[in-house]
C-alpha positions in Angstrom: 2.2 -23.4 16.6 5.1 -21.6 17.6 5.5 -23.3 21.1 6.2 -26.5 19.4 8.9 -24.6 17.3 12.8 -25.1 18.8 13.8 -21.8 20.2 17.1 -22.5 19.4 17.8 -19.9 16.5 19.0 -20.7 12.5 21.0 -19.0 10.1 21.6 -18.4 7.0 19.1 -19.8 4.6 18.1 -22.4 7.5 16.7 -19.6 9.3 13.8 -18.4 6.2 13.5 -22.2 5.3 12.7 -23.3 9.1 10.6 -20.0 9.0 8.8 -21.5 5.5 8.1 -24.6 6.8 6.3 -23.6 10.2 2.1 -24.6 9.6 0.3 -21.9 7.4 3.1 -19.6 7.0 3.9 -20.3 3.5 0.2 -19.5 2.3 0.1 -16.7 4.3 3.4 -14.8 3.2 2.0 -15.1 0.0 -1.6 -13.6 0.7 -0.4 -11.0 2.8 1.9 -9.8 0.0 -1.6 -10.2 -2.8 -3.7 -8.2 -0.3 -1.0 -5.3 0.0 -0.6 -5.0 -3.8 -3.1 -2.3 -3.7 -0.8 -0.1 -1.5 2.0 -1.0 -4.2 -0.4 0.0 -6.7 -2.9 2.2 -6.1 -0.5 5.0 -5.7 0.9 4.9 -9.5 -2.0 3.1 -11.0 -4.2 6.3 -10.2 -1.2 9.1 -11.4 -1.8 7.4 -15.0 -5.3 7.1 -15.0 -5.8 10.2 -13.9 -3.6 11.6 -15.6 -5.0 10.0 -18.7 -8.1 11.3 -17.9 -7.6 15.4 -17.2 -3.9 15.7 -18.8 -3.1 17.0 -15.4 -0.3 15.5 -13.2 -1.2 18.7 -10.5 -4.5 16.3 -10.4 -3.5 12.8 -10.5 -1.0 13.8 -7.8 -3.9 15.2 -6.0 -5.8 12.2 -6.1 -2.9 10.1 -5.7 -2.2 11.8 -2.2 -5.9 11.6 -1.1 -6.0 7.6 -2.0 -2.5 8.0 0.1 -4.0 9.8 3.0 -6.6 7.7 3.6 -4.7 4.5 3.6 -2.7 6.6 6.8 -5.6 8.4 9.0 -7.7 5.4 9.3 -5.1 2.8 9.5 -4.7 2.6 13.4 -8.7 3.0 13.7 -9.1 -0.2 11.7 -6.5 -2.1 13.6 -8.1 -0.5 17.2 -11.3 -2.2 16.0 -9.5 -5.5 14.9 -7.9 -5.7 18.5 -11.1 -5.1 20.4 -13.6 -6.8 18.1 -11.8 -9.1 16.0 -11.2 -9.2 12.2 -13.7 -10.6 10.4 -15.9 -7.2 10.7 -12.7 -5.4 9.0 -10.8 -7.3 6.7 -13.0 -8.7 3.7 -15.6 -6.3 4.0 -13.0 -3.7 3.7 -11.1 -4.8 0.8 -14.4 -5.0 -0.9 -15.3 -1.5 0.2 -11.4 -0.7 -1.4 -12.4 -2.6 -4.3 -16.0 -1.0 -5.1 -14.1 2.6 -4.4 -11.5 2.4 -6.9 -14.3 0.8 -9.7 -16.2 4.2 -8.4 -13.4 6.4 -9.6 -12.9 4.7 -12.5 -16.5 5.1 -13.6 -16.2 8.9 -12.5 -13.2 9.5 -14.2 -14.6 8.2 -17.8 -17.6 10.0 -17.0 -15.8 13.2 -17.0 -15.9 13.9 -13.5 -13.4 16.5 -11.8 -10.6 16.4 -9.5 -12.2 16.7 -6.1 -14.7 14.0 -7.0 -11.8 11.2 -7.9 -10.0 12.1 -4.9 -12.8 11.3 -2.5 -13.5 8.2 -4.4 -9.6 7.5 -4.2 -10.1 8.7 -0.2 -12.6 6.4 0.3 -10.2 2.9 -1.5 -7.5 4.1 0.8 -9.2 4.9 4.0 -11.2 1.3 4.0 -7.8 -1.1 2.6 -7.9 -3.4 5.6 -4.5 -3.4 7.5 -3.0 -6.8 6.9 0.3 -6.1 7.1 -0.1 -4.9 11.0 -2.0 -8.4 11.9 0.6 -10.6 10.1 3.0 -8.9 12.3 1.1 -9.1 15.5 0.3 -13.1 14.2 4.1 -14.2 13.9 5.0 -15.1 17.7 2.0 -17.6 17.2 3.7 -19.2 13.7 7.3 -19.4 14.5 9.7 -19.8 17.8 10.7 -16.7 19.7 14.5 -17.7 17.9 13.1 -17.1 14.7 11.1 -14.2 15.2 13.9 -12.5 13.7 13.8 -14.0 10.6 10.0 -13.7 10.4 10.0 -9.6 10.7 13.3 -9.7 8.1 11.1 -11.7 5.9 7.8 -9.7 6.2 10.2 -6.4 5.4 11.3 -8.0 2.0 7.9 -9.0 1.2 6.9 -5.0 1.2 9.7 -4.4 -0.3 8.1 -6.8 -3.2 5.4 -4.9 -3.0 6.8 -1.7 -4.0 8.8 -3.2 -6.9 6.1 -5.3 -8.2 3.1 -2.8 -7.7 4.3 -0.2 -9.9 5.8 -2.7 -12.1 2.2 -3.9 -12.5 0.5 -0.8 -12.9 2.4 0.5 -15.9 2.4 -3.3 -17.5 -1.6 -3.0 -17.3 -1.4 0.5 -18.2 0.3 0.3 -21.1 -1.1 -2.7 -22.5 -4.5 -2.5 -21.4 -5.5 0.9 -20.9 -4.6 2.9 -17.6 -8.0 2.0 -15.7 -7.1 -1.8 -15.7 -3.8 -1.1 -13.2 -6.9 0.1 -10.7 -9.1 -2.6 -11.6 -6.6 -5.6 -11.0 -5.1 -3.4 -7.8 -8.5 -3.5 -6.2 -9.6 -7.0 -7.0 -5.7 -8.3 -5.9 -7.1 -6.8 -2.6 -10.2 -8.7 -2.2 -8.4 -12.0 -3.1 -5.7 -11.7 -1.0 -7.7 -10.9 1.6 -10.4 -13.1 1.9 -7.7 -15.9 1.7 -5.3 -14.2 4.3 -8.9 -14.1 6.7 -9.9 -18.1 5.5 -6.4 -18.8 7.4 -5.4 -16.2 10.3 -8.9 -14.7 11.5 -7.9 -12.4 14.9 -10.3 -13.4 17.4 -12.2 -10.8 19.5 -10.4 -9.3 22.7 -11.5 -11.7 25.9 -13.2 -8.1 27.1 -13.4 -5.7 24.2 -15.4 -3.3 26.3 -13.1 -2.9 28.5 -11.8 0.9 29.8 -8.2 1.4 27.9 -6.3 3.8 27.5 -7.1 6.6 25.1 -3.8 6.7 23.3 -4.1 2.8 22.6 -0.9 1.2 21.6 0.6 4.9 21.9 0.6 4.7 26.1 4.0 2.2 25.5 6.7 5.2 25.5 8.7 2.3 23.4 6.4 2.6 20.8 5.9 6.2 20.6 9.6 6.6 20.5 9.5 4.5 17.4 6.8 6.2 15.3 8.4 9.4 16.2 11.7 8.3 15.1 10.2 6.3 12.1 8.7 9.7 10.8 12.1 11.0 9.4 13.7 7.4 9.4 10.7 7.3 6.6 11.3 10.6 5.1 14.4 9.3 3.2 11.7 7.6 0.8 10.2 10.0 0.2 13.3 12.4 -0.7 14.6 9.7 -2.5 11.4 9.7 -4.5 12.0 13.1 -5.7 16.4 13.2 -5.9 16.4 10.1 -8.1 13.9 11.2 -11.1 15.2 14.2 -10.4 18.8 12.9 -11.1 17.6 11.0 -14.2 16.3 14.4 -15.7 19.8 16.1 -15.2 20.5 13.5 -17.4 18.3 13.6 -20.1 15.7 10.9 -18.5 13.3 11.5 -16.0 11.5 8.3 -16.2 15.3 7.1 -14.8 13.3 7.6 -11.9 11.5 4.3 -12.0 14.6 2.0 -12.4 15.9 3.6 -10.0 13.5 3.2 -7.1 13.6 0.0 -8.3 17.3 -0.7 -7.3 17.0 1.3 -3.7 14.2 -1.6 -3.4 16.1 -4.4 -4.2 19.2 -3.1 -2.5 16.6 -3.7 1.0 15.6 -6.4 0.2 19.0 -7.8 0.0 19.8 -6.0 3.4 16.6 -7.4 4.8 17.4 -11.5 3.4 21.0 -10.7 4.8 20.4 -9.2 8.1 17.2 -11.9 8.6 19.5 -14.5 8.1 21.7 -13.7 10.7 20.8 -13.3 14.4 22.3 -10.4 16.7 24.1 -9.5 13.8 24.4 -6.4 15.0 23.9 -6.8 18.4 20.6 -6.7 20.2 17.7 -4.8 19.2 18.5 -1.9 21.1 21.7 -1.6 19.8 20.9 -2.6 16.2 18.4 0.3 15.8 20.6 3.3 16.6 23.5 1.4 14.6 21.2 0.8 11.6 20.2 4.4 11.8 23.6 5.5 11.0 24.8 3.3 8.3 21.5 4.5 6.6 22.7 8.0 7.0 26.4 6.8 5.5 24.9 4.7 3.3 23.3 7.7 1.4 26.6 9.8 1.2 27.3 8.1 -2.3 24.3 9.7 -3.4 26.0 13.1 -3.6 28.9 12.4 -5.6 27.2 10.1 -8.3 28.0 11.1 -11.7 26.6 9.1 -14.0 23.7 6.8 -14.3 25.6 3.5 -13.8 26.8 4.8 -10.6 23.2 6.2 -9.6 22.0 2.7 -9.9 25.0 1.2 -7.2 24.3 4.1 -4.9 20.6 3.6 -5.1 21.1 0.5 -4.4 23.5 0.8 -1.5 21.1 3.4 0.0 18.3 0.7 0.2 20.7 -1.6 2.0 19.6 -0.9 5.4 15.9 0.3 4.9 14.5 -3.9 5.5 16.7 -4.5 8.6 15.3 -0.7 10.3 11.5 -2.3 9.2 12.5 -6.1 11.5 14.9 -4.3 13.9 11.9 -1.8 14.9 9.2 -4.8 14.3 11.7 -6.4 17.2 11.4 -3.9 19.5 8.0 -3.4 19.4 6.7 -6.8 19.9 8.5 -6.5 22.7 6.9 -3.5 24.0 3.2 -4.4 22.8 0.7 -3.3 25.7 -1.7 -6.0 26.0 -4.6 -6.3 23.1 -3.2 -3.6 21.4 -0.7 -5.8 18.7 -2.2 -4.6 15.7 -3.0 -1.5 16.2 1.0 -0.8 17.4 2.3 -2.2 13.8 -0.4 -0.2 11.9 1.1 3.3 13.9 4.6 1.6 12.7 3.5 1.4 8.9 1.4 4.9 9.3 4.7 6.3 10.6 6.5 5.6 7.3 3.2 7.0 5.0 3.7 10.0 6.8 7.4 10.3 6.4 7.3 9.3 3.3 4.7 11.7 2.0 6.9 14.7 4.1 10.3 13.7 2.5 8.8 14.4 -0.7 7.1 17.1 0.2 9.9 19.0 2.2 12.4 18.2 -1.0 10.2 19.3 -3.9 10.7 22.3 -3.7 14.1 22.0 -3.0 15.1 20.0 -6.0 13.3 22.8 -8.4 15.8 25.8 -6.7 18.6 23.7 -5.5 19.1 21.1 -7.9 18.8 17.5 -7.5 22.3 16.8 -5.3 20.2 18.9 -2.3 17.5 16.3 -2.6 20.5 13.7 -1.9 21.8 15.7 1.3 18.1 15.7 2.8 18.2 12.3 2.6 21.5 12.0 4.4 20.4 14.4 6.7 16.9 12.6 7.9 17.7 9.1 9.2 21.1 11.0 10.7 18.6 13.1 12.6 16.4 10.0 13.7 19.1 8.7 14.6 20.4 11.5 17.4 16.7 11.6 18.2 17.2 7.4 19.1 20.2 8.0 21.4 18.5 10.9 23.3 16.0 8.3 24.4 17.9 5.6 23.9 16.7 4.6 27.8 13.4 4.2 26.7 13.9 1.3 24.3 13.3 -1.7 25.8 
């Protein structure tokens, strides 16, 4: 338990292995991360199926943004429910409600079936994938001491940014070697696994008066918290951008599948960020501080973006860019916990992880269209542009971070 932890903080290494070696948290690092595969995977794991189905990326895009959407719009609803009635009604039986939906569009998809049919079925996977990720978060200050809380959020952060290399990693292995409908199979059953383990050893009790009168907004009445998914929304949107500027870039030169690698090396430059900045408490002051400073070296950290002329240099400045992405994920898990209104801790880290779907989903969006008049260098000054802009939005109400 986390009260018979030593506040006194690590660093270094010493802070991930004192963080390792608190009671469960081990197993449940690694189930977390198995449960979230389907988030890593779902996404790219129905583009090729799809795709391999109706020839049509207009489609499997389509039904890759529905599968999207639902994993954002009923996100905070499940974690509401986890915070007022506990998680054993939410977790397994949703993964297995994931699980049956993606086997659903798979069996629709061979059958012949259209677009709008797949992307309900894909709806339906993403809309029910239980939100782990929010009650890990909301579970740490009950596994670790408050001084290594720090160290706990930087190590969640690298964990998802595992999931994002390994999911799509996974999805084409399976596709290629196994046909494109096995990536949705394995994504799904991942799920289910994960989960039912992750329940077995961190079930969230029931409130002590779930029918209590709360406030409508939930977790949104803290103005902390709102400040955060509001600033999170174009904080995130430099994913998304960077989504479309860097197979964009690998198609100026010759390669759009560049793409891939690429987003592989933004990825690993975070989680390098994340291990470095977890492993160091204060290291750039305190939370408050650390957020609107993170903000801006994320905005400077993308300038190399523009001038990259080659693809040895796109892979350093990809990776450079992804520097500070894992210590924005702990530095805003930070200041949240601290913020949490009572009963409402999973809910609050599920609007946090909504606010980077959306983003996400925008920055792509927004940039798009851009990259097909502009070239792919204006996909590179959006994402310059967003975080900056998060970032003036931070010190406008920089009084309201607590």
């Amino acid at each position: 338990m986390a009260s018979d932890t030593v506040a006194q903080p690590s660093h270094g290494l010493a802070a991930y292995r004192r963080v390792l070696a608190a009671p469960r948290v081990r197993s449940l690092v690694v189930l977390a991360t198995v449960a979230r595969m389907p988030i890593g995977m779902g996404a790219v794991a129905l583009i090729l199926f799809v795709h391999d189905q109706l020839h049509s990326f207009g489609s499997a895009g389509v039904v890759a943004g529905a599968y999207t959407i639902g994993l954002g719009v009923t996100g905070p609803m499940l974690a509401r429910l986890i915070d007022r009635r506990g998680s054993r009604l939410v977790v397994v039986p949703g993964a297995l409600v994931a699980f049956a939906a993606l086997v659903v569009t798979v069996l629709l998809g061979i059958a012949g079936a259209g677009t709008i049919p797949l992307a309900a079925a894909a709806f339906l996977s993403g809309a029910t994938n239980p939100p782990v990720g929010g009650i890990l978060r909301q579970r740490w200050p009950e596994l670790v001491g408050p001084g290594e809380l720090h160290t706990a959020y930087a190590l969640d952060a690298v964990m998802i940014d595992l999931v994002f290399i390994g999911g799509p990693l996974l999805a084409g292995v399976f596709a290629a070697t196994a046909g494109p409908a096995t990536g949705l199979i394995v994504a799904g059953a991942l799920g289910v696994v994960g989960a039912a383990g992750f329940a077995r050893l961190s079930t969230v009790p029931a409130g002590s008066n779930p029918d209590a009168e709360r406030h409508w907004l939930g977790a949104l009445a803290s103005p902390t918290l709102r400040l955060l998914v509001f600033s999170g929304v174009p904080m995130a949107g430099t994913f998304g951008a960077l989504d479309v500027t860097l197979p964009a870039f690998g198609a100026h030169h010759g390669a759009a599948a560049l793409g891939g690698p690429f987003t592989a090396a933004l990825a690993v430059g975070s989680g390098i960020g994340g291990i470095l900045y977890g492993s160091r408490h204060n290291l750039l002051g305190p939370p408050r501080r650390a957020l609107v400073a993170l903000g801006a070296l994320m905005a400077l950290t993308c300038v190399p973006l523009i001038g990259a002329q080659t693809v040895a240099e796109m892979f350093v400045c990809a990776a450079l860019a992804g520097i500070c992405v894992a210590p924005q994920v702990t530095v805003r898990n930070q200041i949240a916990q601290g913020s949490l209104i009572a009963g409402t801790a999973t809910e609050a880290f599920t609007w946090l992880t909504l606010a980077t779907t959306v983003g996400a989903s925008m920055g792509s969006a927004i940039v798009g269209p851009l990259v097909e008049v502009a070239g792919w260098r204006a996909g590179a000054v959006v994402a310059v542009a967003l975080p900056a802009a998060a970032t003036l939005v931070l010190l406008a109400r920089r009084d309201v971070i607590e």
